[in-house]
GUKE-659472 format. One record per residue: residue in one letter; x, y, z of N, C-alpha, C, O, CB in turn. Coordinates in steps of 0.1 Angstrom, whole numbers, padded with zeros to 4 digits, always signed. Glycine has a CB too. Layout:
<rs>
AXYZXYZXYZXYZXYZ;...
</rs>
This chain:
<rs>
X-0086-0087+0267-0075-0080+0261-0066-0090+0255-0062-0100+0261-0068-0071+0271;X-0060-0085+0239-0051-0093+0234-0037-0097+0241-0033-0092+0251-0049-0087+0223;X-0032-0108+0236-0018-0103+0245-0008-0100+0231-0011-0106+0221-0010-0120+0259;X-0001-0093+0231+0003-0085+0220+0019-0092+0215+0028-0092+0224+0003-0068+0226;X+0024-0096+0203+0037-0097+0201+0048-0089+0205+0049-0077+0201+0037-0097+0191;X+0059-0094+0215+0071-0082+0215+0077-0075+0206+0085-0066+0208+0081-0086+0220;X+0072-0081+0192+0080-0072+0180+0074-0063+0183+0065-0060+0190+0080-0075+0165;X+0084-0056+0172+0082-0041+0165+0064-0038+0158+0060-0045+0149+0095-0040+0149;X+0057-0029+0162+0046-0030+0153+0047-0028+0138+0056-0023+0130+0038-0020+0158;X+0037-0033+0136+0035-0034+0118+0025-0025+0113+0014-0023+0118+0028-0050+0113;X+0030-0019+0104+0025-0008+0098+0014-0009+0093+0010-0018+0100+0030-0005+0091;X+0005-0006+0086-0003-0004+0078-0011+0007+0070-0022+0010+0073-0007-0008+0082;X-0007+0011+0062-0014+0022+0054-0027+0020+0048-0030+0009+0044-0007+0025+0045;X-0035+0029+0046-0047+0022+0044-0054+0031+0033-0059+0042+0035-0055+0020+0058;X-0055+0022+0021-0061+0035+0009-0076+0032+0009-0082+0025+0018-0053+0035-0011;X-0084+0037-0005-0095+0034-0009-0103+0026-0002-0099+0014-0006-0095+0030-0019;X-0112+0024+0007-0119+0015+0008-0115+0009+0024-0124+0004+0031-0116+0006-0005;X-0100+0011+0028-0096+0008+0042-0092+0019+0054-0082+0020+0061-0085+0000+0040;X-0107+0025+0052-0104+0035+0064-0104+0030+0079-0098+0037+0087-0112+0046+0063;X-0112+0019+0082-0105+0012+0093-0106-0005+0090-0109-0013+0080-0114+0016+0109;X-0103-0006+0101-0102-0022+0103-0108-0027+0113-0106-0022+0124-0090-0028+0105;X-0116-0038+0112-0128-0044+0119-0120-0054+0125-0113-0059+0116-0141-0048+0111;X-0117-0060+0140-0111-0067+0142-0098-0057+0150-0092-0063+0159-0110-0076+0129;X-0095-0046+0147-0085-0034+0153-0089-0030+0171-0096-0021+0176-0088-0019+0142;X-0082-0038+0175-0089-0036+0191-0075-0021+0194-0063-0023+0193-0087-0056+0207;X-0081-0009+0196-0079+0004+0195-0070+0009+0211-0076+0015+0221-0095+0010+0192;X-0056+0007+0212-0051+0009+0219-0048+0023+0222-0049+0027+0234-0043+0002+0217;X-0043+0031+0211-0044+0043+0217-0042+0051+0200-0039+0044+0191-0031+0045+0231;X-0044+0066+0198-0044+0069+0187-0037+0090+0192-0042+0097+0201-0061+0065+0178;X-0027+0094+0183-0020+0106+0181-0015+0112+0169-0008+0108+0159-0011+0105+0188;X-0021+0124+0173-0014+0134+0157+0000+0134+0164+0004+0132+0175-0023+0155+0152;X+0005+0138+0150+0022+0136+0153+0026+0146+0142+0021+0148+0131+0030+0117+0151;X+0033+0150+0145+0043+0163+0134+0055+0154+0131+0059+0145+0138+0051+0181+0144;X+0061+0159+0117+0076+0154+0109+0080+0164+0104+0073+0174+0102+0076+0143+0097;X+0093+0162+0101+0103+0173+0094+0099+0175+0082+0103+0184+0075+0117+0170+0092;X+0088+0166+0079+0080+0172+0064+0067+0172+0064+0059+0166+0057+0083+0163+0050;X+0064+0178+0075+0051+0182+0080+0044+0173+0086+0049+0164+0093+0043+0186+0070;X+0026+0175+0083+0020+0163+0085+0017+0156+0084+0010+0161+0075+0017+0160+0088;X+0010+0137+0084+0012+0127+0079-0008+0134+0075-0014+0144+0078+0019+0111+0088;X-0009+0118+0066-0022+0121+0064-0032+0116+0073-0043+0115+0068-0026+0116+0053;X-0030+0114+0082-0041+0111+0095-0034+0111+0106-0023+0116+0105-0049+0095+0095;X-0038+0107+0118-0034+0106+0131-0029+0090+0130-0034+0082+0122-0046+0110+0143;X-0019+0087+0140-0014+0074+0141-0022+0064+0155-0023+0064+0167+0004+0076+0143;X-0028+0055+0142-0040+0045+0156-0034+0035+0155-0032+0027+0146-0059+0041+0154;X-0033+0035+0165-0025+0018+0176-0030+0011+0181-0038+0014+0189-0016+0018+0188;X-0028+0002+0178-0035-0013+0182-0034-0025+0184-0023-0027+0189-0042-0015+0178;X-0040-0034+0181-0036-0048+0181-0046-0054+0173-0058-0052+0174-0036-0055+0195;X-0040-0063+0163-0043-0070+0153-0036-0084+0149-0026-0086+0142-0042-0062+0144;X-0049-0095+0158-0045-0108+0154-0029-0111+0163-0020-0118+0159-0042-0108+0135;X-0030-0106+0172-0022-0108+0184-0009-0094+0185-0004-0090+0195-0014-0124+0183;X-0006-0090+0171+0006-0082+0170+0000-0067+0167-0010-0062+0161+0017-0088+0159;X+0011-0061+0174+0006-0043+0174+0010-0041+0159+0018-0046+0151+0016-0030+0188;X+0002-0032+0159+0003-0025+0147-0002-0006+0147-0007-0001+0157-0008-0034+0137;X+0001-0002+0137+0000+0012+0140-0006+0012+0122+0000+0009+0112+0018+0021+0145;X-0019+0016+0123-0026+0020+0113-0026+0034+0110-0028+0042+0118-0038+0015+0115;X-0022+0040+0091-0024+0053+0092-0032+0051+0076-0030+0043+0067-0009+0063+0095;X-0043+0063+0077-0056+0062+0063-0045+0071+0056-0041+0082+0060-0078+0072+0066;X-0039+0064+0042-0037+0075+0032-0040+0084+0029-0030+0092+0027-0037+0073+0026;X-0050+0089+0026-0062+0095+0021-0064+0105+0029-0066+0115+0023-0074+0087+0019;X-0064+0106+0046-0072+0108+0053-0085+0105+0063-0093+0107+0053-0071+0113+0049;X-0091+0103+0070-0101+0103+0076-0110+0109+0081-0110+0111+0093-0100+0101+0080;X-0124+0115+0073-0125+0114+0060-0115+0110+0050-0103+0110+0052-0128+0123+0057;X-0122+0105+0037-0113+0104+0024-0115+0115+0018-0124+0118+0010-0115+0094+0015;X-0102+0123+0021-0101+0141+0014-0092+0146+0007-0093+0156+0000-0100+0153+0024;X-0078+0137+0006-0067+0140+0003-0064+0131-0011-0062+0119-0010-0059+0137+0014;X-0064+0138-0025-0066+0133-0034-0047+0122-0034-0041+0121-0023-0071+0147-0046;X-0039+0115-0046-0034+0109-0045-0021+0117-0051-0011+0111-0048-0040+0098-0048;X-0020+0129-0057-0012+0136-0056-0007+0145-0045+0004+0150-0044-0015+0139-0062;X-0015+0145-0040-0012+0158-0026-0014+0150-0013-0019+0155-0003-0026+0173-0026;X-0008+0134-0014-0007+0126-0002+0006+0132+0003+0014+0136-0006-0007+0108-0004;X+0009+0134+0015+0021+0133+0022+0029+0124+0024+0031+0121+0036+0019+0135+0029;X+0037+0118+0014+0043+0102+0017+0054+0102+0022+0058+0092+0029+0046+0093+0004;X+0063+0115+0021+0075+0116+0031+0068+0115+0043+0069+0104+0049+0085+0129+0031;X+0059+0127+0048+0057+0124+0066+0047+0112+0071+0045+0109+0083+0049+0138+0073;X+0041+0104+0059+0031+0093+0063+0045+0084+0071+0044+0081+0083+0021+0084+0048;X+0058+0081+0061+0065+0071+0062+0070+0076+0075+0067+0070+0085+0075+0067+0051;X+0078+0086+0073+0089+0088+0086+0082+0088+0098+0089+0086+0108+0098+0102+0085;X+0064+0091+0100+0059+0092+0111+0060+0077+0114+0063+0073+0125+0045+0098+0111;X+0059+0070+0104+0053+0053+0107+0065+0044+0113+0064+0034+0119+0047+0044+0092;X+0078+0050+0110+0094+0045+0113+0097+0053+0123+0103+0047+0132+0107+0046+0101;X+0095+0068+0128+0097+0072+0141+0092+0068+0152+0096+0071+0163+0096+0082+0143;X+0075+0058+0147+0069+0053+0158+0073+0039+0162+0069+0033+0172+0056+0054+0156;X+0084+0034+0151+0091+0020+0156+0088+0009+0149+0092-0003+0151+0087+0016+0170;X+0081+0013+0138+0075+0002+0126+0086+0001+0117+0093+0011+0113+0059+0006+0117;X+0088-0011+0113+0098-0015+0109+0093-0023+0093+0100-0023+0083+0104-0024+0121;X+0079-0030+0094+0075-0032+0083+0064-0028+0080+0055-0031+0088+0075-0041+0081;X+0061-0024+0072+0051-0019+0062+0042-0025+0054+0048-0029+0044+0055-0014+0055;X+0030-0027+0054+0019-0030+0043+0012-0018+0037+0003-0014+0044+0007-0039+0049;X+0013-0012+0026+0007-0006+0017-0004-0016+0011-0003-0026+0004+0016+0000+0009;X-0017-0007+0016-0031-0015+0012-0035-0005-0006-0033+0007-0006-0047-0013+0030;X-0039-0009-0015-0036-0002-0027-0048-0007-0035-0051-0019-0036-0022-0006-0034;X-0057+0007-0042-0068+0003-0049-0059+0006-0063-0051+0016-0066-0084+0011-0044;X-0062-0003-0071-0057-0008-0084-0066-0007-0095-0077-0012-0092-0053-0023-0083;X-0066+0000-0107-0076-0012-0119-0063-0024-0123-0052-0026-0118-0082-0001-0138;X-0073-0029-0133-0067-0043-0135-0066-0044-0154-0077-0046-0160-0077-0056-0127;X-0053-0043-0161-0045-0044-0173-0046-0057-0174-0054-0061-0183-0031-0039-0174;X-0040-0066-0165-0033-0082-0166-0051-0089-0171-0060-0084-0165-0024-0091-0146;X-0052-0096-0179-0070-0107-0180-0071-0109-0171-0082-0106-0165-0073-0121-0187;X-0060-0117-0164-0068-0122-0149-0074-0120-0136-0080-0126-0128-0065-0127-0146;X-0067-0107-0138-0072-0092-0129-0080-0083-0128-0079-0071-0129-0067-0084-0130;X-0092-0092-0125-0106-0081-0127-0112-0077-0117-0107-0081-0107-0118-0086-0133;X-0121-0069-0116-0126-0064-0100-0128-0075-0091-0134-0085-0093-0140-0056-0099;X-0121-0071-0075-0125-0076-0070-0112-0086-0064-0111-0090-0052-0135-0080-0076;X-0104-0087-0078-0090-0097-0075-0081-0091-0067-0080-0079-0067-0082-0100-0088;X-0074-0099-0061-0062-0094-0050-0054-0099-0056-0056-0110-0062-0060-0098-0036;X-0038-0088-0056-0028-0087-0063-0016-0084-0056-0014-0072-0058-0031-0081-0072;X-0008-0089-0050+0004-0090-0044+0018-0089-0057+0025-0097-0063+0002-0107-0034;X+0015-0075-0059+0030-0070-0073+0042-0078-0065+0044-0082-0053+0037-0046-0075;X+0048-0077-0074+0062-0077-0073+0072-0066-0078+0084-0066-0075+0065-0088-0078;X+0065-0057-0086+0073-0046-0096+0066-0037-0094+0056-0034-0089+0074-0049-0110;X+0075-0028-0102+0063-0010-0102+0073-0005-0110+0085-0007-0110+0061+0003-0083;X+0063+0003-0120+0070+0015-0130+0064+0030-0121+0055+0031-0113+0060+0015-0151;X+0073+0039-0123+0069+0049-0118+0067+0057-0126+0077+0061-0133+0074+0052-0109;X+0052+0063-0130+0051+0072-0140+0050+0088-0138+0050+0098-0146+0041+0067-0148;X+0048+0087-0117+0043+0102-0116+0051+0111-0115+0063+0109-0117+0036+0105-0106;X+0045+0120-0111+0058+0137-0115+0057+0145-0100+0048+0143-0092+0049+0153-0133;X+0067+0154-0099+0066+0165-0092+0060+0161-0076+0052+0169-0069+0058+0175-0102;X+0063+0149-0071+0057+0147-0061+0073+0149-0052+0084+0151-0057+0047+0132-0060;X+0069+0147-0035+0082+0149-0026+0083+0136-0029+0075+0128-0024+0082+0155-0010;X+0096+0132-0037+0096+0114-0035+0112+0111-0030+0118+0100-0031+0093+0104-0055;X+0118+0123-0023+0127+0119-0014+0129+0121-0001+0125+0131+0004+0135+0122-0017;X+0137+0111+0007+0143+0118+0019+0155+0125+0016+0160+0130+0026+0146+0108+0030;X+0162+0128+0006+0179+0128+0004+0177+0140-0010+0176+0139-0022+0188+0107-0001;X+0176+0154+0003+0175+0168-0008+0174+0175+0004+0168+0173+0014+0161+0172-0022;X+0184+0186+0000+0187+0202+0005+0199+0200+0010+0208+0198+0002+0178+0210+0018;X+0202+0200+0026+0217+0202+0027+0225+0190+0030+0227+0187+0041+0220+0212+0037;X+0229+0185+0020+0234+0169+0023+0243+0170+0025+0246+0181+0021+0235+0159+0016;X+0254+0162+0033+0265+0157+0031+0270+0148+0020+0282+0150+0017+0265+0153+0041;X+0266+0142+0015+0266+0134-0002+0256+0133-0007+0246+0138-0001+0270+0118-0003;X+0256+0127-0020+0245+0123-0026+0245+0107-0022+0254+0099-0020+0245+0126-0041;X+0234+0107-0020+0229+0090-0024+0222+0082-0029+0210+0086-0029+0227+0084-0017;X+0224+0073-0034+0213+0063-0045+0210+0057-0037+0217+0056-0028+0216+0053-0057;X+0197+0050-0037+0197+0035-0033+0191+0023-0041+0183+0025-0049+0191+0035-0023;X+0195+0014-0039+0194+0002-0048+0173+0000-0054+0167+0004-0045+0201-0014-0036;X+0167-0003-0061+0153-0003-0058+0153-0011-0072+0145-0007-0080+0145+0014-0056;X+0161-0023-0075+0157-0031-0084+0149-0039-0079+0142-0043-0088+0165-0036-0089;X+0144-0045-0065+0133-0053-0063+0123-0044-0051+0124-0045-0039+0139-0069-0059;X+0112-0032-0062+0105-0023-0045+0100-0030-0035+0097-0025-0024+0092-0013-0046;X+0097-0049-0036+0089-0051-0026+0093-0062-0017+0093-0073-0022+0076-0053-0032;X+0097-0061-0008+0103-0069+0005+0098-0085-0007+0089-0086-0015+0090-0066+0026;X+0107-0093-0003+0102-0102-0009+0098-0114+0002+0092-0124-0001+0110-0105-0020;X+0105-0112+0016+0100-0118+0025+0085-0114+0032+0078-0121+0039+0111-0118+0034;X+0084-0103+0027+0070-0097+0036+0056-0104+0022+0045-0108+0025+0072-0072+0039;X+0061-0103+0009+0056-0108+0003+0053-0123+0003+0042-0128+0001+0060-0103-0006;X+0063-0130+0006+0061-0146+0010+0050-0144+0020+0041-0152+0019+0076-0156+0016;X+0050-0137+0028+0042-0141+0041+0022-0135+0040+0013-0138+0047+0053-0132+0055;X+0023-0128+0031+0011-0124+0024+0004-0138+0014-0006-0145+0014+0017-0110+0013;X+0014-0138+0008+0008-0154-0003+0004-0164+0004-0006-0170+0001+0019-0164-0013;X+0012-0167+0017+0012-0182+0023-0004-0179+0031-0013-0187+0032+0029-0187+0037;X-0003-0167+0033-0018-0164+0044-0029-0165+0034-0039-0171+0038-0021-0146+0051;X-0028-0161+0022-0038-0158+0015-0043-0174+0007-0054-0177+0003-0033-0144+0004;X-0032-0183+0008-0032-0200+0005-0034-0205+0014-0034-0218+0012-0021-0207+0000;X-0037-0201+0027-0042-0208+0043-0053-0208+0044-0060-0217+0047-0039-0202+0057;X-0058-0194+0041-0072-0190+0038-0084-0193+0024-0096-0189+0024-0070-0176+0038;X-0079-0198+0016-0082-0204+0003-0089-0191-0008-0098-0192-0016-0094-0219+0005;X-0078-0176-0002-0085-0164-0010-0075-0163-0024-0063-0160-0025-0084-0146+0001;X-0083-0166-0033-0076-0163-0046-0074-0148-0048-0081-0138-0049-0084-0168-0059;X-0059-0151-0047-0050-0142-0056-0038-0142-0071-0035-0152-0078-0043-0138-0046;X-0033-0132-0070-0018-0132-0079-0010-0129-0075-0009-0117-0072-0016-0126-0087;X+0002-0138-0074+0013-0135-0065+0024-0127-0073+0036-0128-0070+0019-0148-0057;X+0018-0119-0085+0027-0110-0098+0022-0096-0096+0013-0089-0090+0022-0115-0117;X+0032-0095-0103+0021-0080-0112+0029-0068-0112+0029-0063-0101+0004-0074-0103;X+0033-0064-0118+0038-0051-0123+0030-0039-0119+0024-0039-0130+0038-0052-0139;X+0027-0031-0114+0020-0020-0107+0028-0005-0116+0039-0001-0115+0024-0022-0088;X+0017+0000-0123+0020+0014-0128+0015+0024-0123+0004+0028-0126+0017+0016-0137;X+0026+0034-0112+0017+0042-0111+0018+0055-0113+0028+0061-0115+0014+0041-0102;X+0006+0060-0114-0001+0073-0124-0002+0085-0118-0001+0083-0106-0016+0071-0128;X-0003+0096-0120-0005+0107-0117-0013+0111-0108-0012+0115-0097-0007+0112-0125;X-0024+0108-0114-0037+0111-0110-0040+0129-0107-0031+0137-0110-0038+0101-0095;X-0052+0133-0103-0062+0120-0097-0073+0118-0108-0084+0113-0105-0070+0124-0082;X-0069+0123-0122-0082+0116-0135-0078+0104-0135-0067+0102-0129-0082+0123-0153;X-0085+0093-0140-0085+0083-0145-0076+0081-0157-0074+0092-0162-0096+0080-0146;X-0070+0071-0164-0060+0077-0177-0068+0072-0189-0074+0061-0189-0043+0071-0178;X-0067+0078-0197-0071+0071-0212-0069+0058-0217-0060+0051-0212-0065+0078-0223;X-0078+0055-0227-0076+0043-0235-0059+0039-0235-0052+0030-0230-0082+0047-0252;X-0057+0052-0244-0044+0049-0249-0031+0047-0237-0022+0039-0236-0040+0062-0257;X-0037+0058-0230-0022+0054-0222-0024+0041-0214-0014+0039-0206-0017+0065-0210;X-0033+0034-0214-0031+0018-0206-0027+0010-0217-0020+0001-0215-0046+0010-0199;X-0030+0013-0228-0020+0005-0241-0003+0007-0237+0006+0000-0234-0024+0015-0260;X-0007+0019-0238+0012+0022-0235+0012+0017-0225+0016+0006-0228+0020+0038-0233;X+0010+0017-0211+0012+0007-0200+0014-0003-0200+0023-0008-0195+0005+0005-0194;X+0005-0010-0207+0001-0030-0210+0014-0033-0224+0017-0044-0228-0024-0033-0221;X+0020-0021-0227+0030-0027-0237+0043-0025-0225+0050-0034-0226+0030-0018-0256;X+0047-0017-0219+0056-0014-0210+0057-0028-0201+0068-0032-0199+0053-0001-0203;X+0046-0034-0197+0045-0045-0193+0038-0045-0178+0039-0053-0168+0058-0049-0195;X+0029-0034-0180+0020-0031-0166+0012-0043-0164+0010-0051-0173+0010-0017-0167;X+0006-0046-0150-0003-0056-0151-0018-0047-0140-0029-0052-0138+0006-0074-0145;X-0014-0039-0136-0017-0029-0128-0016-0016-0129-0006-0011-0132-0013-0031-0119;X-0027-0011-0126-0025+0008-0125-0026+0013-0112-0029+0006-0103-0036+0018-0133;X-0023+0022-0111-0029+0028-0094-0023+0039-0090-0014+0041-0098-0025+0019-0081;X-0023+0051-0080-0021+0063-0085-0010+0066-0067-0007+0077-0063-0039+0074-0091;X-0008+0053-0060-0008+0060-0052+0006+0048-0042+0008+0046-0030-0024+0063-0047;X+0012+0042-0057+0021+0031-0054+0035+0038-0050+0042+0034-0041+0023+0021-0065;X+0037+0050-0060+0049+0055-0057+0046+0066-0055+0038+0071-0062+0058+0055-0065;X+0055+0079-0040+0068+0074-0041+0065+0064-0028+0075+0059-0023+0081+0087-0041;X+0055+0062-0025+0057+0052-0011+0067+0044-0010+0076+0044-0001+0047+0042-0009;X+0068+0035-0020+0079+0021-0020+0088+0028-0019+0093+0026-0009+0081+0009-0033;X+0094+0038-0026+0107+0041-0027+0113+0043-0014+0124+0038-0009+0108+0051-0035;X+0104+0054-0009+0108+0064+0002+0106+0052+0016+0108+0056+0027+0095+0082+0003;X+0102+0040+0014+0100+0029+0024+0116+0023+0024+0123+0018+0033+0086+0018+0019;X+0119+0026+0009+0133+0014+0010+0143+0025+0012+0155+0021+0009+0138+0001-0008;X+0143+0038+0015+0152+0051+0015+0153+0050+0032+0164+0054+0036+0143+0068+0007;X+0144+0045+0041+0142+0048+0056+0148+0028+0063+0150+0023+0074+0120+0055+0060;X+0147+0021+0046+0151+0008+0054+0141-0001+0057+0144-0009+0065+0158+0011+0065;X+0128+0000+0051+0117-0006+0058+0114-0022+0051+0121-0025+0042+0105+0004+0055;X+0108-0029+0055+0105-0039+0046+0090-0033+0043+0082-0027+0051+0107-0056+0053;X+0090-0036+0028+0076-0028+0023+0072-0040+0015+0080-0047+0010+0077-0011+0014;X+0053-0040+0014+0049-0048+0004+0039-0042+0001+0037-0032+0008+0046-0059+0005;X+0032-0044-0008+0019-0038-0018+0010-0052-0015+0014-0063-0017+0023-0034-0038;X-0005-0049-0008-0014-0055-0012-0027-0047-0019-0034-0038-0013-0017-0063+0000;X-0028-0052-0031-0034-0042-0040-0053-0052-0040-0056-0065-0040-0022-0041-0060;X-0061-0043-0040-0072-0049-0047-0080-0042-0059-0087-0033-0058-0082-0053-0037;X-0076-0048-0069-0083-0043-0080-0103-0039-0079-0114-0043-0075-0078-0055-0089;X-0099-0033-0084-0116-0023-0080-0122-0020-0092-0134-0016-0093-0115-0004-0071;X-0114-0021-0104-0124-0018-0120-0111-0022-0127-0099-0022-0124-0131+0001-0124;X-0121-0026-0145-0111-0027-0152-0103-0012-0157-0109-0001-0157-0115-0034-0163;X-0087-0015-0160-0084-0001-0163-0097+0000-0176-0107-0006-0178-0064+0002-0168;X-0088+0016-0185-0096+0023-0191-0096+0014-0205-0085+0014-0209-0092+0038-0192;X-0105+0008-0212-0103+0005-0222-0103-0012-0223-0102-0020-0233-0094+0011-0225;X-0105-0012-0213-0105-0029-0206-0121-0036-0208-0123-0048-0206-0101-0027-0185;X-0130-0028-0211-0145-0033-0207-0151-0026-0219-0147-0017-0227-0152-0028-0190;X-0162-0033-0218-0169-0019-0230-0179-0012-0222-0191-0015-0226-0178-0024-0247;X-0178-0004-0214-0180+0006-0205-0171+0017-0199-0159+0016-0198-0184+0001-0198;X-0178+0025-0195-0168+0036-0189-0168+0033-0174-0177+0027-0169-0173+0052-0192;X-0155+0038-0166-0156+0034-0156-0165+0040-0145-0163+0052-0145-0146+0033-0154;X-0172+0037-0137-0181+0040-0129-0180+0043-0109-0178+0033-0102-0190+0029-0134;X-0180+0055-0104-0177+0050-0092-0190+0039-0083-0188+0036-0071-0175+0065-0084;X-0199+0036-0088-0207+0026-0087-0197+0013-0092-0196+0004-0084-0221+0028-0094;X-0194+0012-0099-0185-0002-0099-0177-0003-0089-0175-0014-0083-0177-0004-0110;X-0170+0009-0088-0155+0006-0080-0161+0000-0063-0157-0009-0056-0144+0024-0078;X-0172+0011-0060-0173+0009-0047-0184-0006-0047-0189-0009-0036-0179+0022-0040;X-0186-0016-0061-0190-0026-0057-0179-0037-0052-0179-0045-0043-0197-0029-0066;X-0169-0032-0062-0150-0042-0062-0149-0039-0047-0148-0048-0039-0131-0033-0074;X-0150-0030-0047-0142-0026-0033-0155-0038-0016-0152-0044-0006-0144+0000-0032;X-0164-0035-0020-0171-0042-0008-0176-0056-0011-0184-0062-0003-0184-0035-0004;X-0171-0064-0024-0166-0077-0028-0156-0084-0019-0155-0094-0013-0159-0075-0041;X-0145-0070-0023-0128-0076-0020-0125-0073-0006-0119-0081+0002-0115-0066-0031;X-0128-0066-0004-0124-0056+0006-0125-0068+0022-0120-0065+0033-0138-0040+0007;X-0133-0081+0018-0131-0089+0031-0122-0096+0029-0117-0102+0038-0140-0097+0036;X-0118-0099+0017-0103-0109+0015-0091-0100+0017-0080-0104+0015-0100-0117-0003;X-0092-0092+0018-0081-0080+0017-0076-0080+0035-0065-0079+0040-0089-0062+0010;X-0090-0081+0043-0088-0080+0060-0085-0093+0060-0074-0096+0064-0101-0075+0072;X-0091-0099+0057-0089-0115+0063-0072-0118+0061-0063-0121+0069-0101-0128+0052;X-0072-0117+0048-0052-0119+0050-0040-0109+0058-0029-0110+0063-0045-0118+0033;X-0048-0099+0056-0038-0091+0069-0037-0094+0081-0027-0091+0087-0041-0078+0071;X-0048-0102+0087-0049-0103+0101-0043-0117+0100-0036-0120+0110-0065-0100+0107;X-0046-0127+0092-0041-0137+0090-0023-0138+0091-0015-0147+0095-0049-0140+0079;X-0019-0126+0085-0006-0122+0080+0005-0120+0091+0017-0123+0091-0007-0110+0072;X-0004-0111+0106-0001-0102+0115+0013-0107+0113+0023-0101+0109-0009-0103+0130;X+0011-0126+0121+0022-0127+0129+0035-0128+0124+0045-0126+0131+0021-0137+0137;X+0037-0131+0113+0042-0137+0102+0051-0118+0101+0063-0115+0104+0028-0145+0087;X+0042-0111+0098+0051-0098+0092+0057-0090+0103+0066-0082+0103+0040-0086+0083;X+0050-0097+0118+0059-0092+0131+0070-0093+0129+0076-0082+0128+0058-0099+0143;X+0075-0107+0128+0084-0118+0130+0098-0106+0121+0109-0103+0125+0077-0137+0122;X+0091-0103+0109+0100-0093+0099+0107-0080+0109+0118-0076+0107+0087-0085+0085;X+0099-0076+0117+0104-0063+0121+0117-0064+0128+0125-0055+0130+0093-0057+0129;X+0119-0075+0132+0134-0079+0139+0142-0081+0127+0155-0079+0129+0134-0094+0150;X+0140-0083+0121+0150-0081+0111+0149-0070+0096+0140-0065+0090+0152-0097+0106;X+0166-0069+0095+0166-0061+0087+0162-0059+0070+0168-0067+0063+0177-0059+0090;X+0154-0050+0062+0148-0050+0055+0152-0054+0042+0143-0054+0033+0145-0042+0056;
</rs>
């Protein structure tokens, strides 16, 4: 048995491709209800690389829950009522930027938000004020240092950039609109970035995006995109993607004591 960090556990969300984690010694796992229903899986607890963590499948477990009809208010508030304090959003991507091709790991720093009509607040119905909150930088930038330094310990090429657009979904988008993206200054697409970040920095969390690109966007290749490609990106990448998280554990513990 591990012996486990006294921090706060570390979150993890887990899209495309990360419905578990190998290396997850399985402490205990519960469905849980929120004031905005229910999250998209049960919350599994564990230990990873010495520090607890609380893993939840975006998607579901099975993968059933397309990327519009995720629950991102009750994924979050379940993951902060259980005492997690920082967050890793794991994120399947295509790739706009050249140097972003399947397979590549991409640690954003930015995000356009292009989707519609999703629950992307905590702060609606009977308020006492309105409130903004600040969201000029969505991604912890200390939780992000601590992703790069793992991923440069480990000698896994990544990009420590990238602009993250995300999309509607759940079609894939046209030629054109990744033009309009790639001129907006996307370097990334993905359908399932926001409102996560937001609703992470609305509850106070430290949040980061580790994205692995899985195909070129639309218009990027001279082919159409294929779910045979994606699920090759994905079992390419998909071991540099564990290896820095677990590598990361202690490092993003260390975050949960402090404030986001």
């Amino acid at each position: 048995m591990s012996t486990a960090s006294a921090s706060a556990p570390v979150g993890i969300i887990g899209g495309t491709g990360l419905t578990t984690l190998s290396g997850l010694e399985i402490t205990g796992e519960r469905e849980v209800q929120t004031p905005w229903g229910a999250p998209s899986s049960p919350l599994v607890e564990g230990i990873l690389g010495e520090q607890r963590v609380i893993f939840l499948s975006r998607h579901g477990n099975p993968h059933r829950i397309p990327p519009h009809q995720v629950n991102y208010r009750a994924n979050l508030w379940a993951l902060q009522n259980a005492g997690v304090r920082t967050v890793v959003g794991v994120n399947a991507v295509g790739g706009i930027h050249p140097v972003m091709g399947p397979a590549h790991i991409v640690i954003p720093d930015q995000i356009i938000d292009y989707t519609w009509g999703r629950g992307s607040t905590f702060f609606e119905g009977e308020l006492d004020a309105v409130t903004h909150i600040d969201f000029s930088f969505p991604y912890t930038e200390s939780a992000r240092a601590v992703l790069v330094e793992a991923a440069s310990k480990l000698d896994v090429p990544i990009s420590d950039f990238g602009v993250y657009g995300a999309t509607q979904g759940p079609r894939l988008e046209t030629a054109a609109e990744i033009v309009r993206l790639e001129r907006d200054g996307c370097d990334l697409v993905g359908m399932t970035g926001m409102p996560e970040a937001s609703l992470a920095a609305e509850l106070k969390l430290n949040y980061v995006c580790l994205g692995l690109v899985v195909n070129w966007a639309a218009g990027k290749s001279d082919h159409i995109i294929t779910m045979e490609e994606i699920e090759a990106a994905i079992e390419q990448g998909m071991s540099g993607v564990k290896r820095i998280l677990v590598e990361a554990m202690g490092g993003l513990g260390a975050l949960s004591s402090q404030p986001a």
